[in-house]
C-alpha positions as CSV (number, residue, x, y, z in Angstrom):
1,X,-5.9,-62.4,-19.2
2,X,-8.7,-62.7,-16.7
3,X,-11.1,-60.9,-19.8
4,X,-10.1,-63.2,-22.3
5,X,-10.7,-66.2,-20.3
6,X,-14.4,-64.9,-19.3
7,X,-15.0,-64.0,-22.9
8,X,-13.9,-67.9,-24.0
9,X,-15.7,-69.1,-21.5
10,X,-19.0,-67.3,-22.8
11,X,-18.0,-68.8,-26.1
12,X,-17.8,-72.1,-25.1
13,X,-21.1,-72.1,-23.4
14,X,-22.6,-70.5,-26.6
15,X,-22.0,-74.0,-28.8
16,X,-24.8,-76.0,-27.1
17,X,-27.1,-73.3,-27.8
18,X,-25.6,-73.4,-31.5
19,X,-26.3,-77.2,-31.7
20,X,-29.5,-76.6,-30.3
21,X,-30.6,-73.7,-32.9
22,X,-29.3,-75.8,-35.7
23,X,-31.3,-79.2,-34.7
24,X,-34.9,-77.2,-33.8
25,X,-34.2,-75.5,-37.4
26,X,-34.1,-78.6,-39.2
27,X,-37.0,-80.3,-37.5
28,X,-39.1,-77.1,-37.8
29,X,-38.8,-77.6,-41.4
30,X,-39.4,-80.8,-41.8
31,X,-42.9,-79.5,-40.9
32,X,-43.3,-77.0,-43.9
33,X,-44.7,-78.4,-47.0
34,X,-42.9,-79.6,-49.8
35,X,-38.8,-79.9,-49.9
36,X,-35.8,-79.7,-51.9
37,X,-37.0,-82.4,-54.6
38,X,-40.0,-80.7,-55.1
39,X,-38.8,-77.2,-56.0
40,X,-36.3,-78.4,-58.5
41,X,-39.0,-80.3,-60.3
42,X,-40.9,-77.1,-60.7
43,X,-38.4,-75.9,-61.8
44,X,-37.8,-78.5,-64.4
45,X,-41.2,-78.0,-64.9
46,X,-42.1,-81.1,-63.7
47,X,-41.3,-84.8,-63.4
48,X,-42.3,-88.5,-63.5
49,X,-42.7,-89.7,-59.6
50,X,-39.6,-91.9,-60.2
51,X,-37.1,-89.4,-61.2
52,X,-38.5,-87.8,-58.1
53,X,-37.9,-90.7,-55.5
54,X,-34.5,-91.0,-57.2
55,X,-33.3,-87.5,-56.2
56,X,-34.8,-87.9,-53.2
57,X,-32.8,-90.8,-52.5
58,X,-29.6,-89.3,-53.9
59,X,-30.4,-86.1,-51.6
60,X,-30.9,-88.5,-48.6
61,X,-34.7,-87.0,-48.1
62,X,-35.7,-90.7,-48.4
63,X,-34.5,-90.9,-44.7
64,X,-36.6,-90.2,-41.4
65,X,-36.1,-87.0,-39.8
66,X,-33.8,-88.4,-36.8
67,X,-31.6,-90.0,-39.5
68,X,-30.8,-86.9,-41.6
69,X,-30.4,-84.7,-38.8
70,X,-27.9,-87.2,-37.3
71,X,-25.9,-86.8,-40.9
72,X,-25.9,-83.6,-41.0
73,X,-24.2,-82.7,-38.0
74,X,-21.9,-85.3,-38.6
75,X,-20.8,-83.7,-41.7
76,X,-21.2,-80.2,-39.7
77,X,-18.0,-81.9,-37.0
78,X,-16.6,-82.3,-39.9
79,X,-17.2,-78.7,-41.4
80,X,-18.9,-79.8,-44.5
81,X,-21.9,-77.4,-45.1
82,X,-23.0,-80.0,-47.7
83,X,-24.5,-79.6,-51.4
84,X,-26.5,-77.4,-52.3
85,X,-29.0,-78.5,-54.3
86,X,-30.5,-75.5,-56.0
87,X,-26.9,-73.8,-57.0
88,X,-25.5,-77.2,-57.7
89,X,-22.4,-76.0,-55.4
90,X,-21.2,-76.8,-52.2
91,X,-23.3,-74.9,-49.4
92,X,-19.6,-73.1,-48.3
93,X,-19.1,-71.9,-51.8
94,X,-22.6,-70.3,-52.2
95,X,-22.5,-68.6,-48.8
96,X,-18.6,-67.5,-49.6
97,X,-19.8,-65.6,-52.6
98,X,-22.4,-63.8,-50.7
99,X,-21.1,-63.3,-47.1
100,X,-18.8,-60.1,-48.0
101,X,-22.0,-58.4,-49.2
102,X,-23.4,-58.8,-46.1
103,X,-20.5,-58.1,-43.6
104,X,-20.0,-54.9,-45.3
105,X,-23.8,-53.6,-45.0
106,X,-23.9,-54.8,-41.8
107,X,-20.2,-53.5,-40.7
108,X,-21.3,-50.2,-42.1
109,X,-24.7,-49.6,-40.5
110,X,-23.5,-50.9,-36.9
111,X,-20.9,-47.9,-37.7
112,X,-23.0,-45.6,-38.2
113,X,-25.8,-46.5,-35.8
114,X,-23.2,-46.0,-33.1
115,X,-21.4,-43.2,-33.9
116,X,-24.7,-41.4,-34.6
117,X,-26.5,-42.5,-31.8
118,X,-23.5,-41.9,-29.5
119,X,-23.0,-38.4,-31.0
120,X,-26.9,-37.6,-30.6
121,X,-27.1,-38.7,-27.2
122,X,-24.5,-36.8,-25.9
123,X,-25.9,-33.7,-27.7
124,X,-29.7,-34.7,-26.1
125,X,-28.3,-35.1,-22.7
126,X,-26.3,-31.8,-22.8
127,X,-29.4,-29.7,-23.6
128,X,-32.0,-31.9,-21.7
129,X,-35.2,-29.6,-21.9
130,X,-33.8,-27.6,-24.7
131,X,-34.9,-27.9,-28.4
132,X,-31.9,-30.0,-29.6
133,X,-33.2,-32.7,-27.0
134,X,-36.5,-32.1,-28.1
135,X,-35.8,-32.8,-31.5
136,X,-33.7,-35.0,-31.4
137,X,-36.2,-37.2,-29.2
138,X,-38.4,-36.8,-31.9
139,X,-36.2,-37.9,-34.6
140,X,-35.5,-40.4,-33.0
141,X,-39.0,-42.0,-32.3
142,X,-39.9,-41.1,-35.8
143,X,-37.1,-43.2,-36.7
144,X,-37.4,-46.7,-34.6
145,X,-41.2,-46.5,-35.0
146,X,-41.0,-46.2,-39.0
147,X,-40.7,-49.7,-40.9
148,X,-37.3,-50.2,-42.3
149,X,-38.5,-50.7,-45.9
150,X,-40.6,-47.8,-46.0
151,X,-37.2,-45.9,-45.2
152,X,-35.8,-47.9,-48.4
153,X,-39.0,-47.8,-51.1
154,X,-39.1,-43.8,-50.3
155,X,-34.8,-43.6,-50.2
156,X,-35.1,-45.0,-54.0
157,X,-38.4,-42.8,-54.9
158,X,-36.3,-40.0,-54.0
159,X,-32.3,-40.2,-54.2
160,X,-32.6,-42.7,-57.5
161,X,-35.5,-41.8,-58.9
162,X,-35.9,-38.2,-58.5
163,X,-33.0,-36.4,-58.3
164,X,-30.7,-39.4,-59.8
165,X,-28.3,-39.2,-57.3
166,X,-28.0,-42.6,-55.9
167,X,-28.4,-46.3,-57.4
168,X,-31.5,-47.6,-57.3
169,X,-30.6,-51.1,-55.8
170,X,-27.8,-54.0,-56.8
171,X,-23.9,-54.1,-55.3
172,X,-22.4,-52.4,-57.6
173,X,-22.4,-51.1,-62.0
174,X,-22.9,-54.8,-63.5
175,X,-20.7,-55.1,-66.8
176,X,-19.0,-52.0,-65.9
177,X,-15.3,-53.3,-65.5
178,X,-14.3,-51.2,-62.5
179,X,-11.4,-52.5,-60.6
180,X,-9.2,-50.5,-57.7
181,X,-10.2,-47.6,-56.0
182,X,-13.1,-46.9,-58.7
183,X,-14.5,-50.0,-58.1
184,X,-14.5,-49.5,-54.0
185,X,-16.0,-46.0,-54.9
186,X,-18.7,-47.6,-56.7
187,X,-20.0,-50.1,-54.5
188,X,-19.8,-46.8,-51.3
189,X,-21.8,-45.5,-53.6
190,X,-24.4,-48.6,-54.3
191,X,-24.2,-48.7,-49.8
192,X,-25.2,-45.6,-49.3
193,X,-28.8,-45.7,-49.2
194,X,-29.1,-49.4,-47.9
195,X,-26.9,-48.8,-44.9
196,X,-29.0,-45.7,-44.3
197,X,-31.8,-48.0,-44.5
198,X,-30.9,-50.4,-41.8
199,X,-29.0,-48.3,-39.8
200,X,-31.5,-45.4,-38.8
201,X,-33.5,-48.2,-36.4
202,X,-30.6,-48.9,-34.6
203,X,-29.5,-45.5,-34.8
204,X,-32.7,-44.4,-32.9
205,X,-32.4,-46.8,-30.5
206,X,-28.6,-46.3,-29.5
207,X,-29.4,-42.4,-28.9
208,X,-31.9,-42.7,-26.9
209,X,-29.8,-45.5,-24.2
210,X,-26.9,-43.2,-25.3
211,X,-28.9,-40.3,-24.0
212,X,-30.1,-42.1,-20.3
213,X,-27.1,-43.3,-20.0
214,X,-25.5,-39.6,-20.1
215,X,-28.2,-38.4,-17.7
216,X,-27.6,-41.0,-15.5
217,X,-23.8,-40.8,-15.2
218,X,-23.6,-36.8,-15.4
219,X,-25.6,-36.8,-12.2
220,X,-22.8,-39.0,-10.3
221,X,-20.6,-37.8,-7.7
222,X,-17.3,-38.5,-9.0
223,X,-18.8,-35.8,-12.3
224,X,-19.8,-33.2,-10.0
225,X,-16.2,-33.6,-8.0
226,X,-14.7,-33.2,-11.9
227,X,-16.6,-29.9,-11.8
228,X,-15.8,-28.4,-9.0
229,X,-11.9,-28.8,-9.6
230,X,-12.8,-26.5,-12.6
231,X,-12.6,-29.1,-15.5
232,X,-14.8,-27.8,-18.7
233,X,-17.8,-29.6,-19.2
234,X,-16.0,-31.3,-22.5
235,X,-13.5,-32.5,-20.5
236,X,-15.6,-34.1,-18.2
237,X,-17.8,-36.1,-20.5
238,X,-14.7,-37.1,-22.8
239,X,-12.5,-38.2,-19.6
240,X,-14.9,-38.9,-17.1
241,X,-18.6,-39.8,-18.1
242,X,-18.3,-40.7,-21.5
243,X,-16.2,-44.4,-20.9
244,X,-18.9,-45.6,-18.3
245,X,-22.0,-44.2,-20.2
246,X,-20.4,-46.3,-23.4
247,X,-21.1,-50.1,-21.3
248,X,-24.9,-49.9,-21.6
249,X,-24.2,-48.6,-25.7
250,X,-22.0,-51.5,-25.9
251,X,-23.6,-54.5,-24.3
252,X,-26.7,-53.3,-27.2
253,X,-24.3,-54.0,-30.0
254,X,-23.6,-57.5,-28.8
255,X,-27.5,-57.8,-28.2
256,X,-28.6,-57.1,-31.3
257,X,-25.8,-58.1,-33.7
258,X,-28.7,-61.0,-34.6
259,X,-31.8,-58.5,-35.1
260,X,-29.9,-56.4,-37.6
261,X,-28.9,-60.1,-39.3
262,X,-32.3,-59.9,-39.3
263,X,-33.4,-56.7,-40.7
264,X,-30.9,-57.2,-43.9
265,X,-33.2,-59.8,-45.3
266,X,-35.4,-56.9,-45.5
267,X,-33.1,-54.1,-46.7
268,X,-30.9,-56.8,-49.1
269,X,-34.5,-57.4,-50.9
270,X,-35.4,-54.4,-51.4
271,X,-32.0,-53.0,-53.4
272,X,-31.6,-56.6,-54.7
273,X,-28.1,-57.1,-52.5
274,X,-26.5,-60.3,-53.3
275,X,-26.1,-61.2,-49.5
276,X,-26.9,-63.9,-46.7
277,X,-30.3,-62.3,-45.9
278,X,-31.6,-62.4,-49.7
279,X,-30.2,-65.9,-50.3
280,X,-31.9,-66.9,-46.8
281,X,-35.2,-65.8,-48.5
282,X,-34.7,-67.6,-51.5
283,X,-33.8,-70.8,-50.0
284,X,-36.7,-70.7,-48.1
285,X,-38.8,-70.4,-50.9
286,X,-36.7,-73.0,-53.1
287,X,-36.9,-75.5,-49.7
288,X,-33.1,-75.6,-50.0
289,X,-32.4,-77.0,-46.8
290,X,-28.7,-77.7,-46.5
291,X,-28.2,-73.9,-47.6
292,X,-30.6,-72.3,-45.1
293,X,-28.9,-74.4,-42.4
294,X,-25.5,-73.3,-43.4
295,X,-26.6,-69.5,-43.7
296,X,-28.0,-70.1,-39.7
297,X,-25.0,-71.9,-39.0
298,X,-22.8,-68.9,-40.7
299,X,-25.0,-66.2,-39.2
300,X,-24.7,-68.0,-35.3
301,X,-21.1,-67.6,-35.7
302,X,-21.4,-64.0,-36.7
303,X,-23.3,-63.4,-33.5
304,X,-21.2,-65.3,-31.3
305,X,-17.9,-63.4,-32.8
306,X,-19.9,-60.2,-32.0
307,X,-20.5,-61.1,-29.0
308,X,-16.7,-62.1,-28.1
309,X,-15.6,-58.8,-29.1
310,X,-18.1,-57.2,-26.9
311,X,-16.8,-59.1,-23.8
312,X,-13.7,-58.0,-24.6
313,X,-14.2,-54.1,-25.2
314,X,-16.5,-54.3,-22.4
315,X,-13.6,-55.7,-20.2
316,X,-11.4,-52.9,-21.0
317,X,-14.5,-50.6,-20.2
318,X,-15.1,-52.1,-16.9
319,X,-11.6,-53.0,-14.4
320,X,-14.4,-55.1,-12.6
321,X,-14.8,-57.5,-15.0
322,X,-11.0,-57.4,-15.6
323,X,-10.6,-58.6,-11.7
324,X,-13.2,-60.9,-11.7
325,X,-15.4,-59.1,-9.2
């Protein structure tokens, strides 16, 4: 109970800074040049100014700044994303359609990421000084210090390109018809190289704290008492050092839930993914303001449910927090 309330608490104080976020968005890009009436007259290819001062009245961009940030988080209280005005569909409807794309990259790569760096750390730290740690280490820095799209452009140049193995980019086989397990097969297969593509950064990161964290804890006194009463070195890392060498690996997942948010604008553009980082982009471009609001609005409450779940695991990782110590 005492985790819980700590982890609501955190949630609670997390709204201001939500508010916050949301309101120095806005204003920010009330700075950039051009807006929402100005991209769909390109795209009409054009316009008389009245038509133009018409939308914008109809849009509410006729307002001042204070006066359209104060409506729009009335109609946020109110959960109304707004209209967007580039679909011509409620903001809620467009980011619906494109959410699952991105919960599943993402939910995929923080998988692997973890496992993998968790698996690799502990394999580093048991053969510190040994070739495995030394190439692992390697791999590892080759791996956070190499741009994520480079991993992707030379994924596709290979696996799709050369040997054929793997889709090139999209979600899944468009006009295809694939429904049940075939249709879950397919889009695994469309993930593969994308989730590999976002998920090596993180991956490199997580073994290398995985692997200090090992280090640190093997060297402890309550380890070395685990030794001595004969347990096998297997049985002291799964039952002993392996639960408090996870808090550091853990508290990282709730930190950087928002850079990998991040990182699938990148990854989502370059295999042409339908999801939240690829519309993100394109409103930006298309000055679609209510939708890049509700994608930072989504994507805030994606962090903050991350993080939630992280108090709470690490709660049951650490009795202190459980007591309130």
């Amino acid at each position: 109970m005492t985790i819980l309330l700590l982890a609501l608490r955190r949630l609670a104080a997390s709204l201001p800074t939500l508010l916050v976020i949301l309101a120095g968005l806005f204003l920010l890009l009330q700075l950039a040049p051009g807006d929402t009436v100005d991209a769909l007259m390109a795209q009409m290819g054009g316009g008389d100014p009245a038509t133009a001062e018409e939308l914008r009245r109809y849009y509410g961009l006729d307002l001042p700044a204070a006066a359209q940030l104060a409506r729009y988080l009335w109609r946020l209280v109110q959960l109304d994303l707004g209209q967007s005005a580039i679909y011509g569909k409620p903001v809620a409807t467009v980011i619906a359609e494109r959410l699952p794309v991105t919960l599943l990259l993402m939910g995929a790569s923080l998988t692997l990421a973890f496992l993998g760096g968790t698996l690799l750390g502990i394999l580093a730290a048991r053969r510190i000084g040994h070739w495995p740690d030394t190439l692992i280490s390697t791999l590892g820095l080759v791996f956070y210090a190499t741009p994520s799209f480079w991993f992707g452009l030379m994924g596709i140049v290979l696996f799709a390109i050369r040997l054929g193995w793997l889709p090139a980019g999209g979600f899944e086989e468009v006009g295809a018809g694939y429904t049940g397990l075939i249709r879950i097969l397919d889009i695994a297969r469309h993930l593969v190289l994308p989730t590999l593509t976002l998920a090596l950064v993180f991956l490199a990161t997580y073994l290398r704290i995985m692997r200090a964290s090992m280090l640190e804890v093997m060297s402890l006194d309550y380890v070395r008492t685990a030794r001595a009463k004969g347990l096998g070195e297997t049985g002291v890392i799964v039952r002993h050092a392996l639960r408090n060498a996870l808090l550091p690996m853990v508290t990282l997942v709730g930190l950087q839930a928002g850079t990998m948010l991040g990182g699938s604008v990148v990854v989502e553009s370059v295999f042409a993914l339908p999801g939240l980082g690829r519309l993100a982009y394109e409103s930006v471009v298309q000055r679609d303001l209510n939708t890049l609001l509700g994608i930072v609005f989504v994507s805030a409450l994606l962090v903050i449910t991350v993080n939630f779940a992280v108090d709470l695991v690490y709660g049951r990782l650490d009795p202190r927090i459980a007591a309130g110590r």
